[in-house]
Backbone as JSON Lines, residues from 0, in Angstrom:
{"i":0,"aa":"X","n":[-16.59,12.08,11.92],"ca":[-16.12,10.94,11.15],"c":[-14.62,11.06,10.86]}
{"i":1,"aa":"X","n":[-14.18,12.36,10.82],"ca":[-12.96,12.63,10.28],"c":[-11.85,11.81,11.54]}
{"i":2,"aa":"X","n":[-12.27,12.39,12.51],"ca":[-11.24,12.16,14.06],"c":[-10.97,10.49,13.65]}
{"i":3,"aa":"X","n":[-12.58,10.09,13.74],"ca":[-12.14,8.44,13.66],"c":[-11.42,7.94,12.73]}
{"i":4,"aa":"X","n":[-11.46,8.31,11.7],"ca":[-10.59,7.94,10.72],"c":[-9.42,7.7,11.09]}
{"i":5,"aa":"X","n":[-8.56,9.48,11.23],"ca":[-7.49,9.65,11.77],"c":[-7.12,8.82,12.77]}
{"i":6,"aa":"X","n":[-8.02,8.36,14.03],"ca":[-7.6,7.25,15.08],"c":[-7.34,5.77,14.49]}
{"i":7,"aa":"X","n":[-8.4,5.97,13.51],"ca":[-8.58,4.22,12.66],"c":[-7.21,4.28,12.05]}
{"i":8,"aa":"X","n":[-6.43,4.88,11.03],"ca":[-4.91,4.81,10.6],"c":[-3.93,4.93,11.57]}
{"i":9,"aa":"X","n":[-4.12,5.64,12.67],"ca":[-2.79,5.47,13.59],"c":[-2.89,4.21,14.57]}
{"i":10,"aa":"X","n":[-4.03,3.83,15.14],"ca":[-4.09,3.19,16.27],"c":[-5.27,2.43,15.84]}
{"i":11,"aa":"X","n":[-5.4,1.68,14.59],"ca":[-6.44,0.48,14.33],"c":[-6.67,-0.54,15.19]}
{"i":12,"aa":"X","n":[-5.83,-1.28,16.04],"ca":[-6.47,-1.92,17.3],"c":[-7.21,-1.73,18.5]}
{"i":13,"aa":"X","n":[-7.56,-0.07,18.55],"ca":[-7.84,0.13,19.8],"c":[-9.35,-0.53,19.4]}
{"i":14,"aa":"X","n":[-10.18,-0.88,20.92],"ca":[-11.87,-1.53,20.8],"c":[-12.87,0.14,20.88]}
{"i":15,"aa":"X","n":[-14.12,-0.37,20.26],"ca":[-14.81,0.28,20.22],"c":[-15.18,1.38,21.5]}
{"i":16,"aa":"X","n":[-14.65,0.95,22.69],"ca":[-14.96,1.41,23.68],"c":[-13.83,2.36,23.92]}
{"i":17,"aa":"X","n":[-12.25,2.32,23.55],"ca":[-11.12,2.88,23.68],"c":[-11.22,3.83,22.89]}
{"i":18,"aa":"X","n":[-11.56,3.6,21.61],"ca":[-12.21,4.79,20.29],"c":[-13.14,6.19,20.94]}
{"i":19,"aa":"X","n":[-14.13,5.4,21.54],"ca":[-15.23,6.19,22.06],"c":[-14.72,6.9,23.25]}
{"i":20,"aa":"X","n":[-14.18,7.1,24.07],"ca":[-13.3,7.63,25.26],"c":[-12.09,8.45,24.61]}
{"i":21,"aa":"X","n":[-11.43,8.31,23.61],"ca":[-10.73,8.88,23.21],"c":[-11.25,9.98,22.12]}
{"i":22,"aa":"X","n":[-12.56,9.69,21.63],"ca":[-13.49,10.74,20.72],"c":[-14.71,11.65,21.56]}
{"i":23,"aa":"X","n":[-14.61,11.24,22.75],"ca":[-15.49,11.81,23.75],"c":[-16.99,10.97,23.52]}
{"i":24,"aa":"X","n":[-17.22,10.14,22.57],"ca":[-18.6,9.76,21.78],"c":[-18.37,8.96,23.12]}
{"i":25,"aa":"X","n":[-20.09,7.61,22.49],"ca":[-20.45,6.24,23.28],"c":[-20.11,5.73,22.5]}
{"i":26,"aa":"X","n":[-20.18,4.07,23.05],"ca":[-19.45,2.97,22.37],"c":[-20.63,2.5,21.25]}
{"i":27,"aa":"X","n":[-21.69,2.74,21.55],"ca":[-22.36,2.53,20.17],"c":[-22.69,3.76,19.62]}
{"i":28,"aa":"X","n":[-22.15,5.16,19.62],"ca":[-22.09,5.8,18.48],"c":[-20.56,5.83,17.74]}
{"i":29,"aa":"X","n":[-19.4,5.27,17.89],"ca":[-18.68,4.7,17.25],"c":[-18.84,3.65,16.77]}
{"i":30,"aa":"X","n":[-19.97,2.29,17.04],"ca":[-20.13,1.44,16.48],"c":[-20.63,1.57,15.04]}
{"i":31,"aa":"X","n":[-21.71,2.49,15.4],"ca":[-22.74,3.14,14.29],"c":[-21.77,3.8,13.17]}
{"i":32,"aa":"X","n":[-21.17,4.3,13.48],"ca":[-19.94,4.98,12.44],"c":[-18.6,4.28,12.06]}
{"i":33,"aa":"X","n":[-18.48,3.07,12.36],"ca":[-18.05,2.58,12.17],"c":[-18.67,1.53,11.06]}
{"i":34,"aa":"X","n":[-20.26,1.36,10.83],"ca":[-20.87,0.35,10.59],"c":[-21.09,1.25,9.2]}
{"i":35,"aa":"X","n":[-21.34,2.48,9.4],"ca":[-21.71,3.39,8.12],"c":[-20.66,3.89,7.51]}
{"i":36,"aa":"X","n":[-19.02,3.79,7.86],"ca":[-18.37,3.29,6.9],"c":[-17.89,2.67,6.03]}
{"i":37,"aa":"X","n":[-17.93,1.59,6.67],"ca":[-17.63,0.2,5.97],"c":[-18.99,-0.01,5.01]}
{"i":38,"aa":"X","n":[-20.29,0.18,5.05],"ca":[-21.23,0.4,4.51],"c":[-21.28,0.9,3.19]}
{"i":39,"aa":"X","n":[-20.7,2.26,3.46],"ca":[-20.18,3.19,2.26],"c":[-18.87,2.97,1.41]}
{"i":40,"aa":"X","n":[-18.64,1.97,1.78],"ca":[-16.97,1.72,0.88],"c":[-15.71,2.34,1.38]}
{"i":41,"aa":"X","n":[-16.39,3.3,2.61],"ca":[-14.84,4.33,2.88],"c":[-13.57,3.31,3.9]}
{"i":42,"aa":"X","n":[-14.18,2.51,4.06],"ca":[-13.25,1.48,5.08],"c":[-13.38,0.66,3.97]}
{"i":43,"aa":"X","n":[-11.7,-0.13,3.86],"ca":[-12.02,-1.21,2.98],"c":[-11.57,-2.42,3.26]}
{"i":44,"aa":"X","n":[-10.99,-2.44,4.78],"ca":[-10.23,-3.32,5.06],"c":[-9.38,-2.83,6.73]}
{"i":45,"aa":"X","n":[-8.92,-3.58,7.22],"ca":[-7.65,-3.6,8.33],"c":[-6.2,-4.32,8.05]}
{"i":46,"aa":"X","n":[-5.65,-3.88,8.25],"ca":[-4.05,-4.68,8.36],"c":[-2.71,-3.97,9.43]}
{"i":47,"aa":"X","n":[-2.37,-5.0,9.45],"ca":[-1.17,-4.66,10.3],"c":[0.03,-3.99,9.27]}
{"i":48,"aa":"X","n":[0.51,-2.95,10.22],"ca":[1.85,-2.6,8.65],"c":[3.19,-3.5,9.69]}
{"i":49,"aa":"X","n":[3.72,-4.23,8.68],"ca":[4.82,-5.29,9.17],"c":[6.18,-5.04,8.49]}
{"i":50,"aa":"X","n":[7.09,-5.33,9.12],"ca":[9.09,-4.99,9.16],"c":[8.8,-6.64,8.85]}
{"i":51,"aa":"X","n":[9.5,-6.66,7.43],"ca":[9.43,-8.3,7.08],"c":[11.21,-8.28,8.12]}
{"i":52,"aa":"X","n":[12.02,-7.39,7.29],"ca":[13.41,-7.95,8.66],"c":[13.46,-8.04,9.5]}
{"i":53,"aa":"X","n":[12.54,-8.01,10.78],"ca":[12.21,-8.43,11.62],"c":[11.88,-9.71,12.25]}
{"i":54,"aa":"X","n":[11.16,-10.27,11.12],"ca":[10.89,-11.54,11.21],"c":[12.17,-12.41,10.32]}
{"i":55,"aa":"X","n":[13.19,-11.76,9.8],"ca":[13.99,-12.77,8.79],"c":[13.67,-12.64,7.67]}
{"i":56,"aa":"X","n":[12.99,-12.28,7.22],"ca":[12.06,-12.46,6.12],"c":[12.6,-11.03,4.95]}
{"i":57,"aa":"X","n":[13.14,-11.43,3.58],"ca":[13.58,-10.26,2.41],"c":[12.8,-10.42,1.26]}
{"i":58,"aa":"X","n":[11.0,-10.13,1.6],"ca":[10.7,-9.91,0.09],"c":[11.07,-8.92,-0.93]}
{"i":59,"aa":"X","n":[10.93,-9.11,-1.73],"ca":[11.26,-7.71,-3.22],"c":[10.11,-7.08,-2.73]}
{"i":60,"aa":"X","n":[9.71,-5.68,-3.25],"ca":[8.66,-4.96,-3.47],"c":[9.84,-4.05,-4.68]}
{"i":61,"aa":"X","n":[8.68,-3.22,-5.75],"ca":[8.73,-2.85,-7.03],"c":[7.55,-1.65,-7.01]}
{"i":62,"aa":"X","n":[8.12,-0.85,-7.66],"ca":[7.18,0.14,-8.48],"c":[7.07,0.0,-9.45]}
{"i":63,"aa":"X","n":[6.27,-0.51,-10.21],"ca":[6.4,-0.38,-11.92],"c":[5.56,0.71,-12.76]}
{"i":64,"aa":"X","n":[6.39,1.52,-13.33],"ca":[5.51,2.84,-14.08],"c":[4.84,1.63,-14.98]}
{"i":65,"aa":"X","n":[3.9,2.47,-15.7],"ca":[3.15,1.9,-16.66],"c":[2.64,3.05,-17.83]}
{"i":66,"aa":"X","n":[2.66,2.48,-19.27],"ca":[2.04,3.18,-19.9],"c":[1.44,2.83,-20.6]}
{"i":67,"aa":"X","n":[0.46,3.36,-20.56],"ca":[-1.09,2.74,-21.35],"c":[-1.64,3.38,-22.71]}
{"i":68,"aa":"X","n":[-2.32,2.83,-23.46],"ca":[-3.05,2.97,-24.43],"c":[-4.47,3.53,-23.95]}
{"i":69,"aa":"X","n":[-5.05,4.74,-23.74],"ca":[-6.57,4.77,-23.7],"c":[-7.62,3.93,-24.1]}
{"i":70,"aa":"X","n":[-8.38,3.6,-23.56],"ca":[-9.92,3.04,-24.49],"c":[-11.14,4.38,-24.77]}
{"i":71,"aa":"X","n":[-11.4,4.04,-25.54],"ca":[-12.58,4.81,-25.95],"c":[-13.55,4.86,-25.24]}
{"i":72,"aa":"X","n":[-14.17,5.41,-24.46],"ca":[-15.24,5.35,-23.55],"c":[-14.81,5.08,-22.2]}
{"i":73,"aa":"X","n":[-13.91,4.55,-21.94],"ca":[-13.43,3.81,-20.84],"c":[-12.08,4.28,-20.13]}
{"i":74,"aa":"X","n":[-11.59,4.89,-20.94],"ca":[-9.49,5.59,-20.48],"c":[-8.63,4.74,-20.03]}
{"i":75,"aa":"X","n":[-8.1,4.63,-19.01],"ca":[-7.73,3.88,-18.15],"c":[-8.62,2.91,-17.12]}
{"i":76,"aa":"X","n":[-9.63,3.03,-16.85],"ca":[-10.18,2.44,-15.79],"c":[-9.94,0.7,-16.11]}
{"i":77,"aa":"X","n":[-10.26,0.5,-17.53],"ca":[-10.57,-1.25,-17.86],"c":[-9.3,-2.26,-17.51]}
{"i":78,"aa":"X","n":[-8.47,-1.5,-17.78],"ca":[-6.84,-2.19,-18.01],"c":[-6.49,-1.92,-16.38]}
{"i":79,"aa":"X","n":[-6.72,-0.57,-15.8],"ca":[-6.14,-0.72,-14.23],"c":[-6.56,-1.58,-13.62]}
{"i":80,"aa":"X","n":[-8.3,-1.98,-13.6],"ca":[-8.93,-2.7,-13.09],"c":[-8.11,-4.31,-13.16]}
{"i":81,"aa":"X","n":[-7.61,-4.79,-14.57],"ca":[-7.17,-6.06,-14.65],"c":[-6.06,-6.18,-13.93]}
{"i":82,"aa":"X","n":[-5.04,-5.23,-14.56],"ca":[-4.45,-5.53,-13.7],"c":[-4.39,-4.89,-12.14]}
{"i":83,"aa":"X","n":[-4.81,-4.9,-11.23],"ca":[-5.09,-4.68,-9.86],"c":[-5.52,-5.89,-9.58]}
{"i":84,"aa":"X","n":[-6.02,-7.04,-10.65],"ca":[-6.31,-7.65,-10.06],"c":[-5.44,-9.04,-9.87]}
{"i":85,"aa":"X","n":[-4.41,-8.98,-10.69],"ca":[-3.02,-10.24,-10.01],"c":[-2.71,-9.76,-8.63]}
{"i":86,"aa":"X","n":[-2.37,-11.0,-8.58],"ca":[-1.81,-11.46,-7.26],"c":[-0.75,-10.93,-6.87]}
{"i":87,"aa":"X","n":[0.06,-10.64,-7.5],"ca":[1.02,-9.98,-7.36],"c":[1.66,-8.66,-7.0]}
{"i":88,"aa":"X","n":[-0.1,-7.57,-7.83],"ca":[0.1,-6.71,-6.97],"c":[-1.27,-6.21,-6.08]}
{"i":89,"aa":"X","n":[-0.15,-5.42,-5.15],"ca":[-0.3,-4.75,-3.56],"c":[-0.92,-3.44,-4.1]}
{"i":90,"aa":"X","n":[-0.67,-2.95,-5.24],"ca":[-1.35,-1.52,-4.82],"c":[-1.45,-1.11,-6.65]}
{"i":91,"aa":"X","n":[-2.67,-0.36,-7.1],"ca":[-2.44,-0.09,-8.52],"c":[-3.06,1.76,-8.69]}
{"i":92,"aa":"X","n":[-2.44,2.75,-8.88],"ca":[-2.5,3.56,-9.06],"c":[-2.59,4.67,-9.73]}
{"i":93,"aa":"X","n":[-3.2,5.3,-10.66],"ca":[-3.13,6.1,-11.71],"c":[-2.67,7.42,-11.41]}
{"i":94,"aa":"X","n":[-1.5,7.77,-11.91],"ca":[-1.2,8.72,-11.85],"c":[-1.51,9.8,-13.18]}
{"i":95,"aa":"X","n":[-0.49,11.14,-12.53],"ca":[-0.84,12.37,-13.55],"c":[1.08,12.37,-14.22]}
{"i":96,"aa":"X","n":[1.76,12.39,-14.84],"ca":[3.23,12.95,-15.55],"c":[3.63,12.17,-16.36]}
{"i":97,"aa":"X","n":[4.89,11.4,-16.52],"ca":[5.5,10.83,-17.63],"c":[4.35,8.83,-17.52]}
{"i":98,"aa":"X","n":[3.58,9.08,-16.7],"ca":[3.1,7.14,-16.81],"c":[2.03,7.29,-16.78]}
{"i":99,"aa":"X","n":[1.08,6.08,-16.74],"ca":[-0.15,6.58,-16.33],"c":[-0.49,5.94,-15.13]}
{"i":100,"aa":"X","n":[0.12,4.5,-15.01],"ca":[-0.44,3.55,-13.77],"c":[1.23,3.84,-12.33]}
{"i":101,"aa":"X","n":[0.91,3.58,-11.73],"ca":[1.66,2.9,-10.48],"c":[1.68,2.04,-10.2]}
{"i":102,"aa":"X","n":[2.08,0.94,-10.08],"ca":[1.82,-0.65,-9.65],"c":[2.55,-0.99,-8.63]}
{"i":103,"aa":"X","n":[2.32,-1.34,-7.24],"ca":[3.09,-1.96,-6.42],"c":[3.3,-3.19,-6.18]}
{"i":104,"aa":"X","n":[4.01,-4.38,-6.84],"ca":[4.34,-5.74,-6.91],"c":[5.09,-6.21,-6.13]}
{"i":105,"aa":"X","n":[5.08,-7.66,-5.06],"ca":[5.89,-7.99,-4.26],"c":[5.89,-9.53,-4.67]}
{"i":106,"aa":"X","n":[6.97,-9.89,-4.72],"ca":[7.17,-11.25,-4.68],"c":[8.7,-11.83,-3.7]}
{"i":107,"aa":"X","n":[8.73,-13.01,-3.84],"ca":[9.73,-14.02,-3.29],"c":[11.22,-13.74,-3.26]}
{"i":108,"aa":"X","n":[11.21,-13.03,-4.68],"ca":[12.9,-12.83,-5.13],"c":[12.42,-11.95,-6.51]}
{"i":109,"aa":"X","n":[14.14,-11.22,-6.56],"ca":[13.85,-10.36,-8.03],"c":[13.26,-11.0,-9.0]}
{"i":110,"aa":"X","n":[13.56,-12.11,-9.22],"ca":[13.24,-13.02,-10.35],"c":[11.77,-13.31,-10.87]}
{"i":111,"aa":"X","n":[11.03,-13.1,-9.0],"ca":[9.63,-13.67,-9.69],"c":[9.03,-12.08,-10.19]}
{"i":112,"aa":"X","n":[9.59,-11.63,-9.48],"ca":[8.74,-9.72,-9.56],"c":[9.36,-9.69,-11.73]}
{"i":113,"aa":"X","n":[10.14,-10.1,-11.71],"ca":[10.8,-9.58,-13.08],"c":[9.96,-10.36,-14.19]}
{"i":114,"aa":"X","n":[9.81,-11.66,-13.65],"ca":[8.95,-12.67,-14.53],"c":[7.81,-12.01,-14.79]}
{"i":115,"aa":"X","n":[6.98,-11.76,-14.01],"ca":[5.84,-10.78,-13.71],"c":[5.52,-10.21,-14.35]}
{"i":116,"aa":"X","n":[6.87,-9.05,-14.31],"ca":[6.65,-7.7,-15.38],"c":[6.57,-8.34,-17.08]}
{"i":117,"aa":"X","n":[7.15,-9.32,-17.26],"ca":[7.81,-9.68,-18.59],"c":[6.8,-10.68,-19.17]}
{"i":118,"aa":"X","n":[6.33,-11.56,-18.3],"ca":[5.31,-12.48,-19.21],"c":[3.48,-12.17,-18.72]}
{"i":119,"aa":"X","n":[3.43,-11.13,-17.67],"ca":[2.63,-11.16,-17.54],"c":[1.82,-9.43,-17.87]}
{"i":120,"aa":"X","n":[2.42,-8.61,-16.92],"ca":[2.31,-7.25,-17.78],"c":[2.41,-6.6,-18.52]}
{"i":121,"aa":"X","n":[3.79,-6.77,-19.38],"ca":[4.23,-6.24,-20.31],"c":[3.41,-7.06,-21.53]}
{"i":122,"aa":"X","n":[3.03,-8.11,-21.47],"ca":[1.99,-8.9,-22.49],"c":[0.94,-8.4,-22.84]}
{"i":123,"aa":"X","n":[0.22,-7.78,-22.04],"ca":[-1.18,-7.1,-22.06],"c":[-1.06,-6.3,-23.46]}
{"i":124,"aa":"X","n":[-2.73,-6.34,-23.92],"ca":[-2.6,-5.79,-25.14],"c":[-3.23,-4.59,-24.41]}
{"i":125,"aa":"X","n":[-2.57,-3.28,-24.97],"ca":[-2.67,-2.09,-24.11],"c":[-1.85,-1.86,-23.46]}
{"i":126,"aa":"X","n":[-0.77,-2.31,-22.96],"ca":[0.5,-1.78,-22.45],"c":[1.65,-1.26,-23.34]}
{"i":127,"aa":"X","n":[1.82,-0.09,-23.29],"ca":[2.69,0.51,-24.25],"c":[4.35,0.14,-23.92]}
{"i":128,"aa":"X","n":[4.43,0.46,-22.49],"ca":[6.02,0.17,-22.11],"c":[5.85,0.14,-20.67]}
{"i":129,"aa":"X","n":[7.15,-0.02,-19.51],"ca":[6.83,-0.22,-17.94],"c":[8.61,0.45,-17.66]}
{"i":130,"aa":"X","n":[8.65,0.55,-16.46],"ca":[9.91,0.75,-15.86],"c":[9.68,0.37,-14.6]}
{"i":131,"aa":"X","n":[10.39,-0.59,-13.81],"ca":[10.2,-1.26,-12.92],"c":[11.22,-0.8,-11.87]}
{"i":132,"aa":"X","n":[11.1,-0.06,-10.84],"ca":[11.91,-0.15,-9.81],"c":[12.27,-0.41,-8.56]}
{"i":133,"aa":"X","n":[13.06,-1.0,-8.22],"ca":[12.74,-2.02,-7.08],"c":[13.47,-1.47,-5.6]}
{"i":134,"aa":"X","n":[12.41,-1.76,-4.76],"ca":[12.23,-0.99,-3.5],"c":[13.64,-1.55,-3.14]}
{"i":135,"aa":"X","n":[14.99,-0.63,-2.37],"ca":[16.2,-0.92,-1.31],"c":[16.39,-0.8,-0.18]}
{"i":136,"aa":"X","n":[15.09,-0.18,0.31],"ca":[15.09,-0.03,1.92],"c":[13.78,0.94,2.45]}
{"i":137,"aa":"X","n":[13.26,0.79,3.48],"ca":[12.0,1.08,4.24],"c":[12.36,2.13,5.2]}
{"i":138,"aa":"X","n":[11.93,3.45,4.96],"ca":[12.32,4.72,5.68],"c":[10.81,4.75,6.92]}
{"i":139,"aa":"X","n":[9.92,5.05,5.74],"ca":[8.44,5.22,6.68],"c":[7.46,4.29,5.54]}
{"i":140,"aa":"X","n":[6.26,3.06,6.46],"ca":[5.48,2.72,5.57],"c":[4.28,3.0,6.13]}
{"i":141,"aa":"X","n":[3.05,3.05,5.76],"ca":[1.88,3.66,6.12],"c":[1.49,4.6,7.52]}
{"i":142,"aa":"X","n":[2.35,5.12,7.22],"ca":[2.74,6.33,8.4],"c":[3.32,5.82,9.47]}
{"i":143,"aa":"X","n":[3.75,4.74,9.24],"ca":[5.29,4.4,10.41],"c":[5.77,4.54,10.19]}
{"i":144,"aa":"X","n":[7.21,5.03,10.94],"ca":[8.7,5.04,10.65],"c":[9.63,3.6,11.03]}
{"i":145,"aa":"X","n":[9.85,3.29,10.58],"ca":[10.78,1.71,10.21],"c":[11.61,1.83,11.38]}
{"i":146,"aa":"X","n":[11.68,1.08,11.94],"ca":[12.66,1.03,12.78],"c":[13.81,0.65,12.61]}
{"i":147,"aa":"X","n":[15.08,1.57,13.18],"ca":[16.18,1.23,12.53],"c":[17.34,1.07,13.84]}
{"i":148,"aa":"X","n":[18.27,-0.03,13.59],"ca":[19.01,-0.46,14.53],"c":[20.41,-0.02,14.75]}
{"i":149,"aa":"X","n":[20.67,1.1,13.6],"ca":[22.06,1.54,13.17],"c":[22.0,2.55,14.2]}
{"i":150,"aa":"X","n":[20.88,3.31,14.15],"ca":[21.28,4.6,15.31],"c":[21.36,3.93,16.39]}
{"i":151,"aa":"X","n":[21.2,2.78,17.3],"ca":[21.44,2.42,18.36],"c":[23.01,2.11,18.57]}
{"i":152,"aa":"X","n":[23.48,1.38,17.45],"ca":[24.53,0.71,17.35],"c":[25.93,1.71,17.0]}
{"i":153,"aa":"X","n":[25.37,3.44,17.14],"ca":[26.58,4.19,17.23],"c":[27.36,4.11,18.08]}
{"i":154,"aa":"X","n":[28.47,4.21,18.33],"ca":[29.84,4.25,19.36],"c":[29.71,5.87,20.02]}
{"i":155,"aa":"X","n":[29.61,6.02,21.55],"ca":[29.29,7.54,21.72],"c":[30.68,8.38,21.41]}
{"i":156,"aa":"X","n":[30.64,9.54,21.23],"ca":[31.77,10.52,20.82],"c":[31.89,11.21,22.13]}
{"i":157,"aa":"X","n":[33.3,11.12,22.36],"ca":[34.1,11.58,23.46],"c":[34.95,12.53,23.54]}
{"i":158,"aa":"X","n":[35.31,13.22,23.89],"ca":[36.31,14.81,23.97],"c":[37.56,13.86,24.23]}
């Protein structure tokens, strides 16, 4: 199960049959394990990882620390859960040091990501405080490396 995994994050388009040739398996015992993942919750989804500059395209993305108030019985789980669930954000995370949540928020322009933080998160009863910082450039995203056009565009060095 492990291999496939590993094939499923690097090379998610290949077909069941390309999987299976490349895992030594058959195409329906990758189906089968494929079917008893997603089954089990361990698959939760597919996506493409995308270079919005590529297409023209400059959304914001944001980290926003978060700090929370515990619940009694509950800790963090009730409040991550809510919010994970705007629209806004891409990814919600609990961490261990100075915060407790991670939040990954993307919007249109600084403005809407800022609105966000201000009338919509920072409102929550249970939010103690946030620090919001906003993504300046794409090195590696879900184990790609970004492609970058500057190293092409060096001038070669000559004696």
């Amino acid at each position: 199960m492990d291999a496939l995994l590993e094939l499923l994050q690097k090379e998610g388009r290949l077909t069941a049959s390309q999987m299976a040739d490349r895992l030594g398996k058959s195409e329906a015992e990758i189906e089968s394990m494929m079917s008893e993942l997603r089954e089990k919750g361990a698959i939760l989804g597919f996506h493409a990882v995308i270079d919005p500059e590529h297409l023209g395209e400059s959304p914001v993305s944001a980290l926003i620390e978060v700090k929370l108030t515990p619940e009694r019985d509950g800790g963090f789980d009730r409040m991550a859960r809510r919010i994970a669930k705007f629209d806004q954000v891409s990814s919600c995370y609990l961490m261990s040091g100075g915060y407790d949540l991670a939040v990954i928020v993307e919007g249109d322009d600084l403005r809407e990501v800022a609105r966000f933080v201000s009338e919509k998160l920072s409102t929550l009863d249970g939010v103690i405080s946030t620090a919001t910082h906003f993504q300046l450039k794409v090195y590696k995203q879900s184990g790609f490396l970004a492609s970058d056009t500057s190293e092409d565009e060096r001038l070669p060095v000559t004696p």
